[in-house]
N, CA, C and O of each residue as an XYZ file, in Angstrom:
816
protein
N      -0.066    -21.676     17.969
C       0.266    -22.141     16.623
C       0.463    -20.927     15.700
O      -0.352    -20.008     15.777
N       1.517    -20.855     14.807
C       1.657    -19.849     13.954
C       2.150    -20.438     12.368
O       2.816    -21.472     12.318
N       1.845    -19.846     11.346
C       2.008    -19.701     10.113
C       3.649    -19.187      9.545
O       3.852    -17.973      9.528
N       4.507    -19.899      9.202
C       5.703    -19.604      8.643
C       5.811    -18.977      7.361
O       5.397    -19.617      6.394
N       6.367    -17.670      7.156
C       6.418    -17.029      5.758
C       7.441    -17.743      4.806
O       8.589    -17.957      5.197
N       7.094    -18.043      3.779
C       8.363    -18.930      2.988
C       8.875    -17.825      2.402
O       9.958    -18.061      1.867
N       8.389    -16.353      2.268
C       9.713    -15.664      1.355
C      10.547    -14.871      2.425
O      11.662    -14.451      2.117
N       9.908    -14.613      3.959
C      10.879    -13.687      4.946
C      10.731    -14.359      6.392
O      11.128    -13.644      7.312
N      10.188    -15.707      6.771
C      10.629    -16.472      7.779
C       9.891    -15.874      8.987
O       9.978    -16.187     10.174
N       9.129    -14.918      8.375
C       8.350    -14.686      9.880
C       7.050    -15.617      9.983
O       6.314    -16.090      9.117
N       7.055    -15.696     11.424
C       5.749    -16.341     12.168
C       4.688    -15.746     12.206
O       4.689    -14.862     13.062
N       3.348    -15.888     11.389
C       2.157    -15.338     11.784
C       1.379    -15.921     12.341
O       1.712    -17.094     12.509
N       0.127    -15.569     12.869
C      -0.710    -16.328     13.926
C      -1.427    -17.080     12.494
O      -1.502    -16.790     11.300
N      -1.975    -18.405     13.533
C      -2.971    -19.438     13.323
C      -4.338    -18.617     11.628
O      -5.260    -17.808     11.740
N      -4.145    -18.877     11.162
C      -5.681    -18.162     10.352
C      -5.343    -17.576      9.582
O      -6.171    -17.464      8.679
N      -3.655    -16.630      9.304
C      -3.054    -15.829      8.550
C      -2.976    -16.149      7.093
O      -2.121    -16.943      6.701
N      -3.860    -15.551      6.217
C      -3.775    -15.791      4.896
C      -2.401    -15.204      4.115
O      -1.704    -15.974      3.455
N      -2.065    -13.753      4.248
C      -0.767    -13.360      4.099
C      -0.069    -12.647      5.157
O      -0.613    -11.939      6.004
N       1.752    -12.994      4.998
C       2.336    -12.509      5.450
C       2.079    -11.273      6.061
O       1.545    -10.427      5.344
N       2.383    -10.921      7.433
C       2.107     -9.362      7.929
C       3.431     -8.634      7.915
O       3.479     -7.514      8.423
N       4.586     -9.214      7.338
C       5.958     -8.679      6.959
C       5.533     -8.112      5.616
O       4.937     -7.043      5.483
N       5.914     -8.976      4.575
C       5.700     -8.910      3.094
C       4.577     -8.944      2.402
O       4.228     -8.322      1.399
N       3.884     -9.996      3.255
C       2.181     -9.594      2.641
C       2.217    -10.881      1.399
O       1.373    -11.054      0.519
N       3.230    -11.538      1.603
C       3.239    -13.232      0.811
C       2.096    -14.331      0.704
O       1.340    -14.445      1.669
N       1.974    -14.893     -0.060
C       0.646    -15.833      0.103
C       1.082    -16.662      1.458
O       2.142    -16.436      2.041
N       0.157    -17.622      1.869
C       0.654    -17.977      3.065
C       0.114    -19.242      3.004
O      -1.108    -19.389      3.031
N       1.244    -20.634      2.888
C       0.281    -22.108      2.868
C      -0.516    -22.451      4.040
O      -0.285    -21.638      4.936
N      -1.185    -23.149      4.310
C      -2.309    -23.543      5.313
C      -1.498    -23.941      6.275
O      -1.785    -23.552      7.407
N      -0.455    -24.688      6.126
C       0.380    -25.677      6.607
C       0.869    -24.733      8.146
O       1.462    -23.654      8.133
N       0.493    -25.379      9.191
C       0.820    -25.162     10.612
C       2.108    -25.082     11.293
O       2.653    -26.178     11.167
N       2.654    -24.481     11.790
C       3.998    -25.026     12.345
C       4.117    -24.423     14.055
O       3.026    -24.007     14.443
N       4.562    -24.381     14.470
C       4.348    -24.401     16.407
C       5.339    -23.067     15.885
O       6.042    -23.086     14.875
N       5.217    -22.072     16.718
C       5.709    -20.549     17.318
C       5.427    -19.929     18.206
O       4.828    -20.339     19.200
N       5.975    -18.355     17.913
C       5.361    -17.910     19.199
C       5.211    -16.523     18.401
O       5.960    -16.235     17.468
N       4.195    -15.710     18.843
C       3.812    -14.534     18.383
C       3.726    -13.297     19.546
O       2.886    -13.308     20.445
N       4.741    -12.231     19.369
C       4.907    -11.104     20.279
C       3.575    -10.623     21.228
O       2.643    -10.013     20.702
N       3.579    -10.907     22.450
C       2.256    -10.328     22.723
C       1.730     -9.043     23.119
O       0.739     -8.959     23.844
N       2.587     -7.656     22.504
C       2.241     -6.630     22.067
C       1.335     -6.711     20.749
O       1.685     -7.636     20.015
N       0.516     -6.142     20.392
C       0.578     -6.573     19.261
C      -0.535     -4.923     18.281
O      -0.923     -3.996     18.993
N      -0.746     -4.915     17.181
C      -0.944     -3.688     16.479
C      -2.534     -3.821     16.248
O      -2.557     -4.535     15.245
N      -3.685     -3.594     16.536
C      -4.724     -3.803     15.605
C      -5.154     -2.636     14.953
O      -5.164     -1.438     15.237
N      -5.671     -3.644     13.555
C      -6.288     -3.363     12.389
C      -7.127     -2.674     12.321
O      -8.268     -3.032     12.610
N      -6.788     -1.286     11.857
C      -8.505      0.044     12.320
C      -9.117     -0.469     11.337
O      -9.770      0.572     11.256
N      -9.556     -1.128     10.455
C     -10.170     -1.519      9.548
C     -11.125     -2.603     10.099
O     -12.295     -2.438     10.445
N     -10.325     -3.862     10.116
C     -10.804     -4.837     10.311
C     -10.770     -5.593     12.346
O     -11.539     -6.451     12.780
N      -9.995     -5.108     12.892
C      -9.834     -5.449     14.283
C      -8.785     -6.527     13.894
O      -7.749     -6.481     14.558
N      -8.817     -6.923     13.500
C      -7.654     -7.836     13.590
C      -5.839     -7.905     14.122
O      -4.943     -7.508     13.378
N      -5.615     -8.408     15.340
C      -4.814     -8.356     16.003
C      -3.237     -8.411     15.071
O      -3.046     -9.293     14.234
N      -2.454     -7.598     15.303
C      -1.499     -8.214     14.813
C       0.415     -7.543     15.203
O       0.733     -6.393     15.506
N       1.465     -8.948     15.012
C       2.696     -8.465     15.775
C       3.038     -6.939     15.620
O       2.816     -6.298     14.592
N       3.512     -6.518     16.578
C       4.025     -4.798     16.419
C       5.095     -4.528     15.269
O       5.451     -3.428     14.845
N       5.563     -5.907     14.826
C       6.675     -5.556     13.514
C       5.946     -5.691     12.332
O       6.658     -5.676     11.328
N       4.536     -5.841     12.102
C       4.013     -6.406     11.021
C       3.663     -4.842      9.943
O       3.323     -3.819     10.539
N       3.732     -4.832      9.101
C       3.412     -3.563      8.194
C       2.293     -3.744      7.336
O       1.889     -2.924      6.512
N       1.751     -5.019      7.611
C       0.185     -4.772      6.606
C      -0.503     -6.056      7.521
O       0.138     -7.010      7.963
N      -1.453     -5.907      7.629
C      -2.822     -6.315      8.724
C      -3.400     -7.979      7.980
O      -4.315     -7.872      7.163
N      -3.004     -9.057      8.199
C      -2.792    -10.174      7.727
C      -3.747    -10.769      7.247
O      -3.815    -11.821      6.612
N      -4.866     -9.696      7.736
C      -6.448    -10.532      7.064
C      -7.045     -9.465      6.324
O      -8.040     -9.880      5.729
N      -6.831     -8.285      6.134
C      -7.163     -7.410      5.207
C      -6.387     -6.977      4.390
O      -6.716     -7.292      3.247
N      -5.219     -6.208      4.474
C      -4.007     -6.500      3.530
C      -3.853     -4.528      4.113
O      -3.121     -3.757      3.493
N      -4.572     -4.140      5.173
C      -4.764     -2.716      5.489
C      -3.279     -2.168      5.870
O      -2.853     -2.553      6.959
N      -2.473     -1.344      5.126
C      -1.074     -0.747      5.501
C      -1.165     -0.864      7.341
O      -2.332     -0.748      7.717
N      -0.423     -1.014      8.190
C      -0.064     -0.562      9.348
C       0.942      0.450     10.343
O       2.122      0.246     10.628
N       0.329      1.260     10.643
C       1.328      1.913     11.678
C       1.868      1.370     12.351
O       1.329      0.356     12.794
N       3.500      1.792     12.907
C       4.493      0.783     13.352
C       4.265      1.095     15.186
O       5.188      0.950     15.987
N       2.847      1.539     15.579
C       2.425      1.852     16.673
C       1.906      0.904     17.430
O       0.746      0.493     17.425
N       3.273      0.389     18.431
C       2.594     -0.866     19.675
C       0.989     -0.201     20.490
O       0.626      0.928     20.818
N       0.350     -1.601     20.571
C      -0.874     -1.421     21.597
C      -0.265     -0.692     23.260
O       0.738     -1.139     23.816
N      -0.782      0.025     23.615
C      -0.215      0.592     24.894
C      -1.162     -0.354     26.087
O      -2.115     -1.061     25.759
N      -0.671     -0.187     27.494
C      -1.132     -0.894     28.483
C      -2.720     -0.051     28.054
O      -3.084      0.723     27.170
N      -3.279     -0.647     29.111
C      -4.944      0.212     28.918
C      -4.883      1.382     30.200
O      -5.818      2.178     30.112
N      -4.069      1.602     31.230
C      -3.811      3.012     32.011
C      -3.351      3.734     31.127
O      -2.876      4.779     31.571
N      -3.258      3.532     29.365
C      -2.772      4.845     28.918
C      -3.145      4.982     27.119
O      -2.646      5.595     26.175
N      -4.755      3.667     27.386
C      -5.348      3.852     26.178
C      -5.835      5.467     25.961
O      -5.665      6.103     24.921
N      -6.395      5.905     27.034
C      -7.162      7.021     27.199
C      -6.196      8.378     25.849
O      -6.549      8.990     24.841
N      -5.003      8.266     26.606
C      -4.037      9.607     26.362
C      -3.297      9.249     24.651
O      -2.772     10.032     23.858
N      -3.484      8.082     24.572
C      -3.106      7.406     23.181
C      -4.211      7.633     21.864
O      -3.929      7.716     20.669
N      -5.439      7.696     22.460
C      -6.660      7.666     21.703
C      -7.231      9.148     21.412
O      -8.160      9.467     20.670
N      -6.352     10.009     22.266
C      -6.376     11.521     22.133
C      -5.279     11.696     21.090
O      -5.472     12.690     20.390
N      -4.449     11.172     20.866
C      -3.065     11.703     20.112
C      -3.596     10.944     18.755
O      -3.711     11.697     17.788
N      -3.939      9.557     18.535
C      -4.768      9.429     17.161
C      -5.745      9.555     16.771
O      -6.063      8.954     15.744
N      -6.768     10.520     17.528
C      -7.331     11.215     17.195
C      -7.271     12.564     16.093
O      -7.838     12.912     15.057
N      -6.067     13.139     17.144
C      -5.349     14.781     16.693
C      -5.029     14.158     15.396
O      -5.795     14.495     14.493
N      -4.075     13.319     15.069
C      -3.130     12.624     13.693
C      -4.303     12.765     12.908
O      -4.517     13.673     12.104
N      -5.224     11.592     13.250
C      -6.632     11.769     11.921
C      -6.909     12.585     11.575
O      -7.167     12.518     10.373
N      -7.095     13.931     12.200
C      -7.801     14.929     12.157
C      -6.944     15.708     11.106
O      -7.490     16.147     10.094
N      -5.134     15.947     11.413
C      -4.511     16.416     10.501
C      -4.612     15.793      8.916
O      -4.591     16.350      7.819
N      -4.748     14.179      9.386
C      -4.053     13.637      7.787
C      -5.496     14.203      7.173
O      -5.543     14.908      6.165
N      -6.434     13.871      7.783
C      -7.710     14.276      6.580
C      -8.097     15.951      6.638
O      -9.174     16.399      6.244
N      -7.162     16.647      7.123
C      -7.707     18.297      6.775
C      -6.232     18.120      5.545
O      -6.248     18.722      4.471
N      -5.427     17.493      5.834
C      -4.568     17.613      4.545
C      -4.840     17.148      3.011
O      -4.664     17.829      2.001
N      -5.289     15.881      3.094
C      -5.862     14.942      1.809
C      -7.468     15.498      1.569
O      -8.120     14.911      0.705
N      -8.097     16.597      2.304
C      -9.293     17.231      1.554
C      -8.945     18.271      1.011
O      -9.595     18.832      0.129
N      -7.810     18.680      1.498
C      -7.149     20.158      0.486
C      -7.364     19.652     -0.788
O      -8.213     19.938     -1.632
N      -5.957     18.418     -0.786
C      -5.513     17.615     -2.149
C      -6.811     16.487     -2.286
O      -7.603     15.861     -1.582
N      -6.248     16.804     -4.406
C      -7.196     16.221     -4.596
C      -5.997     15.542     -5.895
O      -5.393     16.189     -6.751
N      -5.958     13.950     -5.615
C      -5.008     13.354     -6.795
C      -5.678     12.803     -7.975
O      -6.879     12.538     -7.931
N      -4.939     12.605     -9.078
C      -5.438     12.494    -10.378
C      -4.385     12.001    -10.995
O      -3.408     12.750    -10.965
N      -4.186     10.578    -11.775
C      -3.844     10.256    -12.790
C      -4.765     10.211    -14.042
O      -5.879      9.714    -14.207
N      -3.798     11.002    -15.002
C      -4.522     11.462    -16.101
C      -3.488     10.561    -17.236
O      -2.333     10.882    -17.513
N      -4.247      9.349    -17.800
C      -4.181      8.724    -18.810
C      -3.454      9.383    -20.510
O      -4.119      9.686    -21.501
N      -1.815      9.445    -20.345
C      -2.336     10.316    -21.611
C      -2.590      9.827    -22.953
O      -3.168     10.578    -23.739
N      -2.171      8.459    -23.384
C      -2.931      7.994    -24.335
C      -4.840      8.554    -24.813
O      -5.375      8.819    -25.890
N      -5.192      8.530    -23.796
C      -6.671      8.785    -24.060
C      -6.993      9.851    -23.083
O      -8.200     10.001    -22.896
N      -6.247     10.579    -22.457
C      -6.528     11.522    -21.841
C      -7.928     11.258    -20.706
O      -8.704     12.169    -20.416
N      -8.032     10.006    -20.230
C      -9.012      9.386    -19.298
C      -8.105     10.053    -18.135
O      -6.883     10.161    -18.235
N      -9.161     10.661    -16.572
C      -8.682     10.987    -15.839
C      -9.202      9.663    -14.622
O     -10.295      9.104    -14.523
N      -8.220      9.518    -13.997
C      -8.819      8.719    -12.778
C      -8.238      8.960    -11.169
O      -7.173      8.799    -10.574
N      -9.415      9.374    -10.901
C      -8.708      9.861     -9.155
C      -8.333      8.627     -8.431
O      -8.658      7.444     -8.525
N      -7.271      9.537     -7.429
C      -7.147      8.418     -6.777
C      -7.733      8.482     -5.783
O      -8.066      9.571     -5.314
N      -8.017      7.304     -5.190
C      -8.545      7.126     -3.703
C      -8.586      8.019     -2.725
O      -7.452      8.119     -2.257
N      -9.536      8.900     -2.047
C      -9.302      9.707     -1.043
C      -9.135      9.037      0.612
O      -8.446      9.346      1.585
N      -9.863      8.276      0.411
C     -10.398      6.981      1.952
C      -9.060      6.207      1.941
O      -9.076      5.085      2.446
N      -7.749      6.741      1.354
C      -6.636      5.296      1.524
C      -5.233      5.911      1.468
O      -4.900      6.924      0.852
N      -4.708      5.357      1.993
C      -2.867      6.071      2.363
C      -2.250      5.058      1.435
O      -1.234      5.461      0.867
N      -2.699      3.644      1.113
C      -1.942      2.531      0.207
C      -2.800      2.209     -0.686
O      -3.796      1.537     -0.420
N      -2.413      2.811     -2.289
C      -3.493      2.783     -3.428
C      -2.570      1.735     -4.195
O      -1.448      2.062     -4.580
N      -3.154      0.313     -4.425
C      -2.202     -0.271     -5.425
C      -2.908     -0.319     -6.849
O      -4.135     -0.396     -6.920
N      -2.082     -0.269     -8.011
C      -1.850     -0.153     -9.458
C      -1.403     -1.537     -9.744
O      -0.553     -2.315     -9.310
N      -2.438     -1.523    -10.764
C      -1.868     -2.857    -11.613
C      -2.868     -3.327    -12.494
O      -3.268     -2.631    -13.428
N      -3.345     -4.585    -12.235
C      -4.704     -5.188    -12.963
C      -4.928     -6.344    -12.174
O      -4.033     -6.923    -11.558
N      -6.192     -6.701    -12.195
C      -6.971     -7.064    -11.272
C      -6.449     -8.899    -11.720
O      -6.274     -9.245    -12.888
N      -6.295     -9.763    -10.625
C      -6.500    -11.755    -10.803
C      -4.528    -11.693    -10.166
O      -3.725    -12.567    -10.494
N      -4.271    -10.854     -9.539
C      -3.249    -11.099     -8.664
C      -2.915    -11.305     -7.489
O      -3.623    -12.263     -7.180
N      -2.132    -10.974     -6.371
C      -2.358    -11.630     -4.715
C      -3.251    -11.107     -4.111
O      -4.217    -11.699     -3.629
N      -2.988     -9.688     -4.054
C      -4.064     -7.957     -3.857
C      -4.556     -7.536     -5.047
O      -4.008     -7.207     -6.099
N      -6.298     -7.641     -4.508
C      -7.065     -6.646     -5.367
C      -6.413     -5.218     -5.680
O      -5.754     -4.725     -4.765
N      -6.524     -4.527     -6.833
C      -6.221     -3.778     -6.518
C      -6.831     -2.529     -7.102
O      -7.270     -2.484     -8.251
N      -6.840     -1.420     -6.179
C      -7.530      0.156     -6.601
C      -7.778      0.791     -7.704
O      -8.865      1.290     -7.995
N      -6.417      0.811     -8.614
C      -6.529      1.577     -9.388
C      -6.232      0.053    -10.649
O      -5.497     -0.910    -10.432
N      -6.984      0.278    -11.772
C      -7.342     -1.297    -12.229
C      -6.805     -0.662    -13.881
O      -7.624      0.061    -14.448
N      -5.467     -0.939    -14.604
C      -5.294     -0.432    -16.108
C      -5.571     -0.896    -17.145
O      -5.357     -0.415    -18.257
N      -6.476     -2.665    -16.658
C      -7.184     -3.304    -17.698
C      -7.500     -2.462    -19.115
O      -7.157     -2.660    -20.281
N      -8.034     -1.786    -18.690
C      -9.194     -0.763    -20.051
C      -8.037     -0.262    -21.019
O      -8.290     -0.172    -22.220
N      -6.691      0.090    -20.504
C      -6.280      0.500    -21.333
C      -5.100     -0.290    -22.125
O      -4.322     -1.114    -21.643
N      -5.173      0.207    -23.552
C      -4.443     -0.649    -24.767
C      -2.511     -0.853    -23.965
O      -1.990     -0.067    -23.175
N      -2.036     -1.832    -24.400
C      -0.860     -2.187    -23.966
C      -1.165     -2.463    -22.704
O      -0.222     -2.370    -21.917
N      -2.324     -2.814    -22.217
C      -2.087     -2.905    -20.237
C      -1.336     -4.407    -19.826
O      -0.958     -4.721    -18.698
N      -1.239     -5.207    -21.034
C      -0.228     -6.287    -20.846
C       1.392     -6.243    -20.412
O       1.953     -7.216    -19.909
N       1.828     -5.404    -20.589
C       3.184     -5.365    -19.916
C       3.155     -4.692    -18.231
O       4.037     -4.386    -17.429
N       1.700     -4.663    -18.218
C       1.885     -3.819    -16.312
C       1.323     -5.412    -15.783
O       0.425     -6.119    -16.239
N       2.429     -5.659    -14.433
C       2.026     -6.293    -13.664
C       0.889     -6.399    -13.074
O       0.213     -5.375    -13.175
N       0.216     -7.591    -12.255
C      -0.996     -7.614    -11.288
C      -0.988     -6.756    -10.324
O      -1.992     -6.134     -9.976
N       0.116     -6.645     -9.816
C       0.531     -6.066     -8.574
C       2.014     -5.028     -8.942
O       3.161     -5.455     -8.809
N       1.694     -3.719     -9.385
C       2.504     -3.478    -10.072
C       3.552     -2.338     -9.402
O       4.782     -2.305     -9.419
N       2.445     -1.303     -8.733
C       3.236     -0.590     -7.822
C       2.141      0.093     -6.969
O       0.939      0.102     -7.235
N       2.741      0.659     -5.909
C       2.114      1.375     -5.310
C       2.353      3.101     -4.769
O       3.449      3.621     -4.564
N       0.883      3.822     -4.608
C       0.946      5.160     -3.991
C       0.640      5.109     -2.809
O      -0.164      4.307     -2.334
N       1.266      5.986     -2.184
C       1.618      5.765     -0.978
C       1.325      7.518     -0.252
O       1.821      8.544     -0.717
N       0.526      7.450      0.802
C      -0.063      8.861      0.601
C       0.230      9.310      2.850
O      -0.591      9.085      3.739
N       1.171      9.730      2.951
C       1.848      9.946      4.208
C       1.338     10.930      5.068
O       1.434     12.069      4.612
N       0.662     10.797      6.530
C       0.067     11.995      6.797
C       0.741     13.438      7.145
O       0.373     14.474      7.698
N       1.801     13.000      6.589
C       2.338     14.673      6.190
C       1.519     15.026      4.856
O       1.027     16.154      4.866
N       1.386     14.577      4.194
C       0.667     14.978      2.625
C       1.816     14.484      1.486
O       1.592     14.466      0.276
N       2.762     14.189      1.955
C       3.961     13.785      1.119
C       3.530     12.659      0.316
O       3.245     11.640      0.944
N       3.392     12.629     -1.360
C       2.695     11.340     -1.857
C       4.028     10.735     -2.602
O       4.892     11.360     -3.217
N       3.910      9.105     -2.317
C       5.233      8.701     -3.125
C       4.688      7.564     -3.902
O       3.469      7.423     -3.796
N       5.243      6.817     -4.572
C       5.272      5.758     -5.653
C       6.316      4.371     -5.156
O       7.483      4.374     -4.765
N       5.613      3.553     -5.304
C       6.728      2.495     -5.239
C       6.926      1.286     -6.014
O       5.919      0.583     -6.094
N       7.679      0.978     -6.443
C       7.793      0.037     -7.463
C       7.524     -1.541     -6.341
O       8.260     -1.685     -5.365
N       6.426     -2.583     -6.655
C       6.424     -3.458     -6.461
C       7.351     -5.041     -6.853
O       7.404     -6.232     -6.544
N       7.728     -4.414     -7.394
C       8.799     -5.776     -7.999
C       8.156     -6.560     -9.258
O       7.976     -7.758     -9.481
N       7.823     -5.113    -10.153
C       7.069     -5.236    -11.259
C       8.376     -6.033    -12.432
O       9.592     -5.889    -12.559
N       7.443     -6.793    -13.043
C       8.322     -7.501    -14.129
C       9.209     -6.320    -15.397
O      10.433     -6.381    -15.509
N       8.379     -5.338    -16.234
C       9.096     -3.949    -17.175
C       9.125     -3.054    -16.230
O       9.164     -1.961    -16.795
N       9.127     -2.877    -14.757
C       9.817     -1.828    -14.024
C       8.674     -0.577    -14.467
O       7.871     -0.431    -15.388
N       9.050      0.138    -13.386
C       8.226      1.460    -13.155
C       9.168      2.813    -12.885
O       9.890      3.039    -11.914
N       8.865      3.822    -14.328
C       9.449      4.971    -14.245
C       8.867      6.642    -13.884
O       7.701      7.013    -14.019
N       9.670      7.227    -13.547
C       9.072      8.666    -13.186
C      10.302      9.151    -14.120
O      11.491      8.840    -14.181
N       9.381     10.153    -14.893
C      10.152     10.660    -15.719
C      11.253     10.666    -16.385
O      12.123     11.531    -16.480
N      11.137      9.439    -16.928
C      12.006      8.288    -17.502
C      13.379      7.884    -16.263
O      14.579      7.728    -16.488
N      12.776      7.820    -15.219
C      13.960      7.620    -14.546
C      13.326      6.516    -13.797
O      12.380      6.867    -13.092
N      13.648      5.192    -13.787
C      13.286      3.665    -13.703
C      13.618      3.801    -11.857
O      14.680      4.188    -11.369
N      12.297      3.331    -11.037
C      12.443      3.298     -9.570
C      13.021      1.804     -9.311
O      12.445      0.928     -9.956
N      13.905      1.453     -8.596
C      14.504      0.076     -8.180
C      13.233     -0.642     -6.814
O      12.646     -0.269     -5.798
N      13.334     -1.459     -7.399
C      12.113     -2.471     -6.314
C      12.077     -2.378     -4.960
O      13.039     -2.881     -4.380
N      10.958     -1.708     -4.077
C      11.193     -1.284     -2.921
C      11.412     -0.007     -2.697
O      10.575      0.427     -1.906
N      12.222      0.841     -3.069
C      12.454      2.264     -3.351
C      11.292      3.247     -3.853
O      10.775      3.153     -4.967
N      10.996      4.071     -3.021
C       9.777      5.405     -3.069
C      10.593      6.307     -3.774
O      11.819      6.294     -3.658
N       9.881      7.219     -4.620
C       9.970      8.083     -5.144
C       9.242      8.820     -4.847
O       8.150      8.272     -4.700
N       9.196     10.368     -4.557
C       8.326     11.734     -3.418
C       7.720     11.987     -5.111
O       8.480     11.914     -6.076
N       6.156     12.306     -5.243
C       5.622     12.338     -6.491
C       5.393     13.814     -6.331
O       5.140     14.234     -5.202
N       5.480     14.978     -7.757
C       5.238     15.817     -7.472
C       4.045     15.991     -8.979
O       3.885     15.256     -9.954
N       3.295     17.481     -8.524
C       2.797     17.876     -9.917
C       3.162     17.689    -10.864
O       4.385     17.822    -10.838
N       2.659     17.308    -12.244
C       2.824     17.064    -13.282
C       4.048     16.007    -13.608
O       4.365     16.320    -14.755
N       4.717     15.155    -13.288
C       5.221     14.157    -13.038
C       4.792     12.933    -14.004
O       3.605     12.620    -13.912
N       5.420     12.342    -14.733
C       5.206     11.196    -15.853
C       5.406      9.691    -15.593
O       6.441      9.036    -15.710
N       4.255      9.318    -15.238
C       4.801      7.479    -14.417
C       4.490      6.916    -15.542
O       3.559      7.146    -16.314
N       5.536      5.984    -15.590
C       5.579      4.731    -17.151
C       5.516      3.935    -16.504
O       6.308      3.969    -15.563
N       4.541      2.720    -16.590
C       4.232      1.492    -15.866
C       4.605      0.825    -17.175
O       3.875      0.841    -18.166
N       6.096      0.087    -17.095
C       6.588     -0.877    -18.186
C       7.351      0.592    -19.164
O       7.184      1.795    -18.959
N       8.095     -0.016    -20.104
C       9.493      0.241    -20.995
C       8.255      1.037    -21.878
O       7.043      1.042    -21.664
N       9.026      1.684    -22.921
C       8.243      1.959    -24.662
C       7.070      2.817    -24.294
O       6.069      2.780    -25.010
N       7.118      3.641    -23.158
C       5.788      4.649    -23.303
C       4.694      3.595    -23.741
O       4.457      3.650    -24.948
N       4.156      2.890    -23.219
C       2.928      2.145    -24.076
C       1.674      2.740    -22.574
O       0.526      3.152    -22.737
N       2.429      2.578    -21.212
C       1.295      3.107    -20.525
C       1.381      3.999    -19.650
O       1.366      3.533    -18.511
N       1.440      4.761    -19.692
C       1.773      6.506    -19.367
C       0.823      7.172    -18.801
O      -0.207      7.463    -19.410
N       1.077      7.550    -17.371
C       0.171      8.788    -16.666
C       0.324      9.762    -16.482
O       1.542      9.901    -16.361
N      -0.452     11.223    -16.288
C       0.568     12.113    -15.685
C      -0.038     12.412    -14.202
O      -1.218     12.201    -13.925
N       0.854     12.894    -13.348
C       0.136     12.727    -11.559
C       0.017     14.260    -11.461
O       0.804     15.153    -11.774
N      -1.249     14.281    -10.914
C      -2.077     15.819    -10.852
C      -2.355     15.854     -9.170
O      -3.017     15.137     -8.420
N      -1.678     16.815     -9.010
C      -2.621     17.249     -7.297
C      -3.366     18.716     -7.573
O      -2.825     19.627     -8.199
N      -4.657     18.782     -7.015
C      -5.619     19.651     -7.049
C      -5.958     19.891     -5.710
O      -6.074     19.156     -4.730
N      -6.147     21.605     -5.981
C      -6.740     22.233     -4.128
C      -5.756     22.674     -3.388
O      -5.976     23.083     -2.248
């Protein structure tokens, strides 16, 4: 039994709260399928899931587009993501990220423990990380507004979620879906009119 996505038509397994394509709410409602039996699990949570899926259907955990291998070659697989871990976190302890509020000059790091930091304000599909409640004008930023995106090359990008006033880097408005490579000192406008303005700091 599998779960039908109503905004991208994929099949998720039986239990799937959101989409493992889009990450869509997902009705209860049952429908007969079939689900790839390669399949990706969730370093987070264990949770099994199709090799095309890009976020982990019961935690909402980003996914590597890395099929499960037979088990004659877990061994040599578990050595190579090993090595990867080892790089991404001697890279992200160098760096150290910071959005710095400039209305009030409040600094707030970002997440070190996470490759997918979402922005917005909190009572939307995904909780989310970095929370702009506190600050004045935080009404024109979406629930789910955009996301950082932190690559184990060290390459950090931005992505506009399909925010309602759009999300700019240095007054230059990102189109929905589309990353932008974030560099030092860099100006993200979450919504039109400068009302909520960061600047992106890497340290180390």
């Amino acid at each position: 039994m599998s779960i039908k996505c109503p905004n991208c038509g994929l099949e998720n397994p039986n239990g799937t709260t959101h989409c493992q394509q889009c990450f869509s709410p997902l009705s209860p409602i049952e429908v007969k399928g079939t689900i790839e039996e390669n399949v990706i699990k969730c370093p987070d949570c264990g949770t099994k899931n199709p090799p095309f899926a890009k976020f982990c259907g019961n935690c909402g955990k980003r996914l590597s587009q890395i099929v499960q291998q037979p088990v004659e070659e877990k061994v040599v697989e578990q050595k190579i993501e090993s090595k990867e871990v080892a790089e991404q976190t001697t890279v992200l302890q160098v760096k150290k990220l910071k959005l710095i509020h400039v209305a009030t000059n409040t600094e707030i790091e970002v997440p070190a423990n996470k490759d997918y930091i979402l922005i917005g304000r909190q009572g939307g599909a995904r909780p989310v990380d970095i929370d702009v409640s506190p600050f004045k004008d935080s009404n024109i930023v979406s629930r789910n507004h955009a996301a950082i995106i932190i690559e184990p090359t060290g390459n950090v990008y931005i992505e506009d979620l399909g925010s309602t006033n759009g999300t700019f880097i240095n007054y230059r408005e990102i189109r929905k879906g589309d990353k932008c490579l974030l560099h030092d000192g860099d100006k993200i406008m979450l919504g039109r009119e400068e009302k909520v303005v960061f600047i992106f700091r890497i340290e180390g």
